[in-house]
C-alpha positions as CSV (number, residue, x, y, z in Angstrom):
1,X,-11.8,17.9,-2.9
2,X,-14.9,16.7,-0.2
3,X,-14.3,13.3,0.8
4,X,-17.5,11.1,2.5
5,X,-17.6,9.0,5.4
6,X,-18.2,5.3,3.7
7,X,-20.6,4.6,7.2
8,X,-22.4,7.8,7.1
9,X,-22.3,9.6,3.6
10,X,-23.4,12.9,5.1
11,X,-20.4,13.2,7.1
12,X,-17.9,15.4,4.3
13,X,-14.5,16.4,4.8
14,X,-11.9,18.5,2.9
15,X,-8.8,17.6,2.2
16,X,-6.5,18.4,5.1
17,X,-9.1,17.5,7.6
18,X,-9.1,14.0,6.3
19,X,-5.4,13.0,5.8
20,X,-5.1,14.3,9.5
21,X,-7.9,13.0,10.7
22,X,-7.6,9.6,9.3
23,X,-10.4,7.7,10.3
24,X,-13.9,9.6,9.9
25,X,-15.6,9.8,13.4
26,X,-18.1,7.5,12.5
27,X,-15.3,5.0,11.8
28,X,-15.2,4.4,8.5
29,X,-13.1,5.1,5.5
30,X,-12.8,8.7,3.8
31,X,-13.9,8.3,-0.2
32,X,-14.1,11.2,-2.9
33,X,-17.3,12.5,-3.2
34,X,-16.4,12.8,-6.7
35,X,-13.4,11.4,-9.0
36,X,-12.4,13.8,-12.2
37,X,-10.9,12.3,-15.2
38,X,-7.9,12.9,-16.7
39,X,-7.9,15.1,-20.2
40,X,-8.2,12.8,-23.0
41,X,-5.0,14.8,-24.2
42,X,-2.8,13.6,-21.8
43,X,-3.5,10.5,-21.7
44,X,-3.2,10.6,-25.8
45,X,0.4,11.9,-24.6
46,X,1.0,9.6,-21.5
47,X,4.2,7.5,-23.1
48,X,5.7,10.9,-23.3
49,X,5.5,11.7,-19.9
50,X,8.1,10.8,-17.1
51,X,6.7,9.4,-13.8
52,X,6.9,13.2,-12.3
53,X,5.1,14.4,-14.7
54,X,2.1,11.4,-14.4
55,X,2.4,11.9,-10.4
56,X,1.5,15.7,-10.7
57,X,-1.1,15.6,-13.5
58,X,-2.8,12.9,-11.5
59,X,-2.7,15.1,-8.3
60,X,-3.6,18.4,-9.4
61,X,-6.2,16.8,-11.1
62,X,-8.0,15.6,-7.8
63,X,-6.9,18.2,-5.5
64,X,-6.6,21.6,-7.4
65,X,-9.2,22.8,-5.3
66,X,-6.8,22.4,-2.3
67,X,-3.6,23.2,-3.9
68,X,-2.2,25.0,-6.4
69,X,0.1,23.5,-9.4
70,X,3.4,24.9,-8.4
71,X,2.7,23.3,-4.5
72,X,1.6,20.2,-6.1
73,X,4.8,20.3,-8.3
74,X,6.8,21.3,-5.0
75,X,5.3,18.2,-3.2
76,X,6.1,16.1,-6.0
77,X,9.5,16.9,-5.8
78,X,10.1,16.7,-2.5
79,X,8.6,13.0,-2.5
80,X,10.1,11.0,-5.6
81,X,13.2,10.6,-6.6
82,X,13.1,6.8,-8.0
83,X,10.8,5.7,-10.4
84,X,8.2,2.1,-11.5
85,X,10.1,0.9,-14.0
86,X,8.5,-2.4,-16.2
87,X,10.6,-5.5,-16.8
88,X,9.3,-7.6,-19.5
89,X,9.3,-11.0,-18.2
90,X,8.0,-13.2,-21.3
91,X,5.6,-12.6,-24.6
92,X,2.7,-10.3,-23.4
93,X,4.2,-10.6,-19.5
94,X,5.6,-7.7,-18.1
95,X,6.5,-6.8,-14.3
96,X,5.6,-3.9,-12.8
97,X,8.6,-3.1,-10.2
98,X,7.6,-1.1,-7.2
99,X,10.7,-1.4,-5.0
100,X,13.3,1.3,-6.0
101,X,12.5,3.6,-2.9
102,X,14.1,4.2,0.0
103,X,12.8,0.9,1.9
104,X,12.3,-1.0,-1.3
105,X,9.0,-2.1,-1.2
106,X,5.9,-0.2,-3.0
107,X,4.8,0.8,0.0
108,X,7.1,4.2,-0.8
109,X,5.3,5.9,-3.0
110,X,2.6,6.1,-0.5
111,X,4.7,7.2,2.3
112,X,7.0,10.1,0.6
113,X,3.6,11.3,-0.7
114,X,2.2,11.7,2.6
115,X,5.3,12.7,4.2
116,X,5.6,16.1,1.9
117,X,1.7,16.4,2.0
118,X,1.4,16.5,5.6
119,X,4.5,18.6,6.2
120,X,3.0,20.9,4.2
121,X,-0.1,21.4,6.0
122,X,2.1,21.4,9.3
123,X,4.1,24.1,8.3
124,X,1.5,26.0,6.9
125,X,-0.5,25.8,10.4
126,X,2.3,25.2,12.9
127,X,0.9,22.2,13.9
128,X,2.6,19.0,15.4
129,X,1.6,15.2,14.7
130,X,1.8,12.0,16.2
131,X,1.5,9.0,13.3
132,X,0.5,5.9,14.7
133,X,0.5,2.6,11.9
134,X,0.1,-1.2,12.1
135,X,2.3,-2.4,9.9
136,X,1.8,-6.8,8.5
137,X,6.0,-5.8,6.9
138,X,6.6,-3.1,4.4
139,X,4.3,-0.3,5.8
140,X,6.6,0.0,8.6
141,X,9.5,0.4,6.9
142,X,8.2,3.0,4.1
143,X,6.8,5.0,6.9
144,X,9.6,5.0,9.2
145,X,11.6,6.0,5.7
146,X,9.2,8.6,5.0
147,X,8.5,9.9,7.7
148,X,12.1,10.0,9.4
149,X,13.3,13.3,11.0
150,X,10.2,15.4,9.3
151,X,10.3,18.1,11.6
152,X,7.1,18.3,13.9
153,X,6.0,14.7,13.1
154,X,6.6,11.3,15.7
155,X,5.6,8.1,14.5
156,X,5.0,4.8,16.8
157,X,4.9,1.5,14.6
158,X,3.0,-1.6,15.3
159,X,3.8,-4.9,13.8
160,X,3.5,-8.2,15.1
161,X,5.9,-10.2,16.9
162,X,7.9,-12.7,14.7
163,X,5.7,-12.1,11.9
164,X,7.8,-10.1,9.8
165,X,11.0,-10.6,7.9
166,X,14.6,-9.6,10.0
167,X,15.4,-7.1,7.5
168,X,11.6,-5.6,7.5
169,X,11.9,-5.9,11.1
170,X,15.4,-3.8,11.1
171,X,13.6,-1.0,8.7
172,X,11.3,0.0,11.7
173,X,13.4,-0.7,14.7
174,X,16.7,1.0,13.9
175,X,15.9,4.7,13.1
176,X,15.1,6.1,16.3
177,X,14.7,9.7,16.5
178,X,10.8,10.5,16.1
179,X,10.3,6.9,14.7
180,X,9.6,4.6,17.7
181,X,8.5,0.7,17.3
182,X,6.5,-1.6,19.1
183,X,6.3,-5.3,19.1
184,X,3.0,-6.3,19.7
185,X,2.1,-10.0,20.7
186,X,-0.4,-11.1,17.9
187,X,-1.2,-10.9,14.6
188,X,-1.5,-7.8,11.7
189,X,-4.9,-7.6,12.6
190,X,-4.7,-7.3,16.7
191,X,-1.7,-4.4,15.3
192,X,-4.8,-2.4,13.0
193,X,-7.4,-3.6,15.5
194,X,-5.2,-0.9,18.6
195,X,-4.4,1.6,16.1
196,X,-8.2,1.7,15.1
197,X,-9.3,1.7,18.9
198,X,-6.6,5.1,19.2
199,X,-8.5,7.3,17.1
200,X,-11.5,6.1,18.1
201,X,-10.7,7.2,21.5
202,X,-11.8,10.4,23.2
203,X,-9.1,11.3,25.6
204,X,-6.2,10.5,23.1
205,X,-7.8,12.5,20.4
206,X,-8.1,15.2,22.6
207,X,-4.3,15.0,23.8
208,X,-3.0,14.5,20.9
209,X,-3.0,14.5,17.3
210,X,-3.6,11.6,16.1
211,X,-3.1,10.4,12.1
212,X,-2.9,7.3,10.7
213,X,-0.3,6.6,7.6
214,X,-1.8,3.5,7.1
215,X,-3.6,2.8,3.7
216,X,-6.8,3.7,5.5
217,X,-5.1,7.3,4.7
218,X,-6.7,8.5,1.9
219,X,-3.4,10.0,1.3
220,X,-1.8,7.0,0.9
221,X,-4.3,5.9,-1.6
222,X,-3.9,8.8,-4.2
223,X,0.2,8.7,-4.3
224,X,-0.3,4.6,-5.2
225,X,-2.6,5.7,-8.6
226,X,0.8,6.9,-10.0
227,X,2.2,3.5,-11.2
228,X,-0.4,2.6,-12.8
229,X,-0.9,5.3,-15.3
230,X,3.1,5.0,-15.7
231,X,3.1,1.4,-16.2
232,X,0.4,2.3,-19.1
233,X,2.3,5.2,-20.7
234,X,5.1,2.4,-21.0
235,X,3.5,-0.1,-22.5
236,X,1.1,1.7,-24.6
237,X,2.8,1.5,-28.3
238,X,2.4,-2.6,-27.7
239,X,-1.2,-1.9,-28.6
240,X,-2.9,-4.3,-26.5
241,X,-5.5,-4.4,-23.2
242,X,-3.7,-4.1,-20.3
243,X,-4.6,-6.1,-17.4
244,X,-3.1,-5.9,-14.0
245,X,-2.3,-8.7,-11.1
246,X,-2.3,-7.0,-7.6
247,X,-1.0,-8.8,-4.4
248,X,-3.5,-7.8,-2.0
249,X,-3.4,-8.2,1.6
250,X,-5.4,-4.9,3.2
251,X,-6.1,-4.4,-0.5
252,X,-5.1,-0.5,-0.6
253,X,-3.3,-1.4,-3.7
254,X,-6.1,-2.6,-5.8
255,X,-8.0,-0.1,-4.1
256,X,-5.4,2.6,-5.9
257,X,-5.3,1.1,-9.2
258,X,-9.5,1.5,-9.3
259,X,-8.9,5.3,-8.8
260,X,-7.1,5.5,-11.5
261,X,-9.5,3.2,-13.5
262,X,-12.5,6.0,-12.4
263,X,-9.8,8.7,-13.5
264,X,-9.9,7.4,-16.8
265,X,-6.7,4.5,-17.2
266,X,-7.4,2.2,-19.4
267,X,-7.4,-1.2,-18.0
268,X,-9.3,-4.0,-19.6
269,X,-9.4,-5.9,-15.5
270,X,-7.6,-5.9,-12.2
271,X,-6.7,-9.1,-10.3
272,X,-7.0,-9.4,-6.7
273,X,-4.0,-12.0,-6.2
274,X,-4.1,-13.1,-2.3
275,X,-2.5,-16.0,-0.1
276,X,-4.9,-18.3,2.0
277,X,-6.1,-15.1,3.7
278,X,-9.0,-14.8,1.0
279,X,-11.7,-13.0,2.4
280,X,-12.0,-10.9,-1.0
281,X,-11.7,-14.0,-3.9
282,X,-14.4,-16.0,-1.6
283,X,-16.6,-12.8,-1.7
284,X,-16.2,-12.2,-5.7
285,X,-17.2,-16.2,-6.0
286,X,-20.4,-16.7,-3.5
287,X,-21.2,-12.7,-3.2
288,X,-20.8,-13.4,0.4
289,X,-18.4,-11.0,2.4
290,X,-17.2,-13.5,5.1
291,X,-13.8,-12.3,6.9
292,X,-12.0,-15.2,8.8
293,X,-9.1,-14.5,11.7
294,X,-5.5,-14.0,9.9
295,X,-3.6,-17.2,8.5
296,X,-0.1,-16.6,8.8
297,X,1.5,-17.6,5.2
298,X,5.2,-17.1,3.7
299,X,4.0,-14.1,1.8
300,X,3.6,-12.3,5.5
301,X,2.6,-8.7,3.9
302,X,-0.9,-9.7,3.0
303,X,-1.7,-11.9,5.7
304,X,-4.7,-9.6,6.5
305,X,-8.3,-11.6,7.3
306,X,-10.2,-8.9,7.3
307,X,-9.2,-6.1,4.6
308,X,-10.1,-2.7,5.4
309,X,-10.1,-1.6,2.2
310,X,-12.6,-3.9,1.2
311,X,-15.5,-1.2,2.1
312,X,-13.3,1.5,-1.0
313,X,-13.5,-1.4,-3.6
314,X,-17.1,-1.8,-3.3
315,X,-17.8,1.6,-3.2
316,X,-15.7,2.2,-6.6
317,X,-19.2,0.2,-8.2
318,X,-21.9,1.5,-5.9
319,X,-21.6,-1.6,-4.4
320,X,-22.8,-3.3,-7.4
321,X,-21.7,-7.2,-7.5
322,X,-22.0,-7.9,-11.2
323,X,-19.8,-4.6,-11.9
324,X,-17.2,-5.3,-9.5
325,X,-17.4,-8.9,-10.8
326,X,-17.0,-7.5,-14.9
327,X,-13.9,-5.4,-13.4
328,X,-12.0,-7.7,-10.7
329,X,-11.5,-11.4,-10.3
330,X,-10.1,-12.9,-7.3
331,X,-7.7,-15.7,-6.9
332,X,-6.0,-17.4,-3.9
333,X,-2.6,-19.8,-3.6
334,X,-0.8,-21.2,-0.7
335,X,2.6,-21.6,0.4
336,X,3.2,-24.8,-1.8
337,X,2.0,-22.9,-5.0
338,X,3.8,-19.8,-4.0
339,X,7.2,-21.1,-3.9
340,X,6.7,-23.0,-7.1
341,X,5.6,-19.7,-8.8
342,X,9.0,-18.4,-7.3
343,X,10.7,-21.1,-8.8
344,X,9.2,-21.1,-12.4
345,X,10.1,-17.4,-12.5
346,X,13.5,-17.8,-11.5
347,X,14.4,-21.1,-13.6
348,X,12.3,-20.5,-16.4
349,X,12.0,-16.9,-16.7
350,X,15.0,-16.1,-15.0
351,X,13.8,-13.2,-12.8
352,X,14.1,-13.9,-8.9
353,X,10.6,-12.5,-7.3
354,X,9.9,-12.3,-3.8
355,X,6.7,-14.2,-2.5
356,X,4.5,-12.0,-2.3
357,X,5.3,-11.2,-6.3
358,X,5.0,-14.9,-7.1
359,X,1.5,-14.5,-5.6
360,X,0.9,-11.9,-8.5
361,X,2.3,-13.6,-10.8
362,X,0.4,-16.7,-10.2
363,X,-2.9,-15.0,-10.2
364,X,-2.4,-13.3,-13.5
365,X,-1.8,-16.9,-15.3
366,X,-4.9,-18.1,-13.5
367,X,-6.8,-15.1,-14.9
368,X,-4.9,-15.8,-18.6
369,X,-6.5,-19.1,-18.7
370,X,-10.0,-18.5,-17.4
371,X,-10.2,-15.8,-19.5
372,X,-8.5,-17.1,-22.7
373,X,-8.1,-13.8,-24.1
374,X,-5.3,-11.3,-25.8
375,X,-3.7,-9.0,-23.4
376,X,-0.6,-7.8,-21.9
377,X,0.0,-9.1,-18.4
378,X,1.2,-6.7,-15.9
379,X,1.9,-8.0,-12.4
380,X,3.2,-6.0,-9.3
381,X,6.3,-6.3,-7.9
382,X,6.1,-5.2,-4.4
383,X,9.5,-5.8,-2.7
384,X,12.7,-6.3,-3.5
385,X,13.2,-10.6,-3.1
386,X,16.2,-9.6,-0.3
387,X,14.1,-8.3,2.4
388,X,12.8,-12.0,2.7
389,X,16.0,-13.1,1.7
390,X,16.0,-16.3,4.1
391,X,13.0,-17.6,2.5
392,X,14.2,-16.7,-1.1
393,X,17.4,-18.1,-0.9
394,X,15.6,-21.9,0.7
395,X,13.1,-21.6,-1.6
396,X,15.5,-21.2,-4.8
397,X,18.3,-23.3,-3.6
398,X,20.7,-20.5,-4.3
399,X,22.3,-16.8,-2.9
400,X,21.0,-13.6,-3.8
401,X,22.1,-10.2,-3.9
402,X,22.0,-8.3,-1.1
403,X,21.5,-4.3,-1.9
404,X,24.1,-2.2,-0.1
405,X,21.1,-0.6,2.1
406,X,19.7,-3.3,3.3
407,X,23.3,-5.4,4.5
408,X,23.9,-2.9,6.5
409,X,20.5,-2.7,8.3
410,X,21.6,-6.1,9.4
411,X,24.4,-4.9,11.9
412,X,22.1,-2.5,13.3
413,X,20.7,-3.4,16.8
414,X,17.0,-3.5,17.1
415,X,15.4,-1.2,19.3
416,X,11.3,-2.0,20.1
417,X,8.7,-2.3,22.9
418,X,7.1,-5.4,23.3
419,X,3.0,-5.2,23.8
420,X,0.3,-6.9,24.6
421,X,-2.8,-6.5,22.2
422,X,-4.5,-5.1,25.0
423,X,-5.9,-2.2,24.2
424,X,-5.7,-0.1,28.0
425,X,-1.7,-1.3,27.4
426,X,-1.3,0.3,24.3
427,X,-3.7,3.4,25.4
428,X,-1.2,3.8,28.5
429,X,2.2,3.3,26.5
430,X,1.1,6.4,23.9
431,X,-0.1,8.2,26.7
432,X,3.1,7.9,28.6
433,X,5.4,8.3,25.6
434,X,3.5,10.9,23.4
435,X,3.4,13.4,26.9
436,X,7.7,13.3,27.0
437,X,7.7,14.4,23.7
């Protein structure tokens, strides 16, 4: 598959060039130059297919030119071994859970995707990498997961100070090994803002290689299709449109559920569900693209001001308002609203969601009454409730359960470098610690 530059559409790139690459040159985001469809047969025959079986269809489908079946299958493998299960919640209201992985948050299915991808490519080429990722909670985690002893890979994490949950926190700093974490003084975007800055910059490029497992990655894009297409082939016999609610913070999510819309899913609309930070709902109602700094919000994931994947959700309509508009509506809650969400589903619909969820929830009953039509509701679950399990339990007025994996993350000790979001700083820290290894 050729992938274009989204700042300079002459600028191509195949597929292993752009996963290691990250960031084209030009410094914009990688996009297909093309996006097949899936056969009309398998998707006839999607409710018969386990979530393998989706994952490699989808795959070999956009990147047989790069690798066969049987690697693809091999890949596959190698990355999944937990699955996207839907709860249904109430009449026509189903939830879409994304948190059975490893660090369980969605944010896995990206991460063990890339993970076998690039080792592939390493061992194929003998190559060594250095991963660098800003990380607003769950990235971090799924990375340092992914990523964790994958021999001829290091991986520095950036997430900002005391803007993340303990147990998040405790997913990135308490590995070790090739996984090292730093603690920068500032907000998710000053974190995106350095790691943007590094592969912008000539001398680090040409010391070391640089990739990003961010969801700039196109790789991390692809592997997030998946759950779409299986939430689909498991609600397919209920015979109805399908819409979808998408927390969306650097909205690589929605970004991933429009590939599989241009692959051929059928999905009657998407929702763009966000906190206050709501660059992307004010843009689909005034047509105005208007980023504001980062407001920090309980639902700390998708406290992102300026998305960078706004640039790939344009681009999936030419950059055409009124289609993007016909496909996507935006809504935005705050911290009041959220909790109440969280509340209503516990009480009333007994499911216990974490905030983030609730923020997806609450946009696809906005979207339900705007648009007063017959569907089935699907909204994404992005994290198990106990990694914010402090703000849960307040929130509810009750204990949760704790999962066995993350209790014991707890007695871990933390292990991070505190930054400045200075960009020489970080430059001299990679520098220093990237040449020991």
């Amino acid at each position: 598959m050729i992938f274009y530059s989204t700042k300079t559409s002459s600028h191509k790139a195949k597929l292993e060039e752009a996963i290691f690459r990250s960031l084209p040159p030009d410094n914009g985001l990688y996009m297909p130059e093309h996006i097949p469809s899936l056969s009309q047969a398998f998707l006839d025959d999607i409710q018969n297919k386990t979530f393998k079986e989706i994952a490699i269809e989808v795959t070999h489908t956009l990147l047989s030119d790069d690798l066969t079946r049987q690697e693809v299958v091999e890949i596959i493998d190698l990355a999944y071994d937990f699955e996207a299960p839907t709860q249904r919640i109430s009449e026509d209201v189903y939830v879409l859970e994304l948190f059975h992985g490893p660090s369980m948050a969605f944010k896995d299915f990206g991460a063990r995707f890339m993970a076998a991808l690039m080792s592939y490519f390493l061992k194929r080429n003998n190559k060594e990498l250095n991963i660098l990722v800003a990380t607003s909670g769950d990235t971090g985690g799924a990375v340092a997961q992914g990523f964790f002893d994958v021999p001829g890979i290091s991986v520095t994490i950036l997430y900002p100070s005391g803007k993340v949950s303990d147990i998040q926190e405790k997913q990135l700093t308490t590995l070790g090994h090739n996984v090292q974490a730093l603690e920068v003084d500032g907000t998710f975007d000053d974190c995106q803002k350095l790691v943007k800055e590094a592969f912008l910059d000539q001398e680090l490029n040409e010391r070391f290689n640089l990739a990003s497992a961010n969801s700039i990655n196109i790789a991390r894009l692809i592997p997030q299709s998946f759950y779409y297409f299986a939430a689909y082939a498991q609600l397919k016999q209920l015979g109805k449109p399908i819409v979808f609610a998408v927390p969306s913070g650097n909205f690589g999510n929605l970004s991933a559920g429009l590939l599989a819309f241009r692959m051929g899913l059928p999905a009657a609309h998407f929702v763009a569900a966000t906190n206050k930070n709501n660059a992307v709902p004010r843009y689909l109602e005034s047509g105005t693209y208007n980023p504001l700094p980062s407001i920090e919000t309980i639902s700390n994931a998708m406290d992102v001001g300026n998305p960078s994947n706004f640039v790939r959700l344009t681009r999936f309509f030419q950059e055409d308002l009124n289609l993007i508009r016909e496909k996507v509506s935006g809504y935005y809650f705050d911290d009041s609203q959220t909790r109440d969400a969280m509340r209503e589903l516990n009480d009333a619909l007994e499911y216990i969601a974490c905030p983030h969820t609730a923020v997806a929830y609450l946009g696809l009953e906005a979207y339900r009454k705007e648009s007063n039509s017959d569907f089935v509701g699907v909204f994404l679950s992005t994290a198990h409730p106990a990694k914010f399990i402090d703000l849960v339990e307040q929130t509810l007025g009750k204990s949760i359960e704790v999962p066995e994996r993350l209790q014991k993350l707890l007695s871990l000790p933390k292990t991070a470098t505190k930054l400045s979001s200075d960009f020489i700083s970080f430059k001299d820290l990679l520098i220093s610690t990237l040449s020991k290894k």
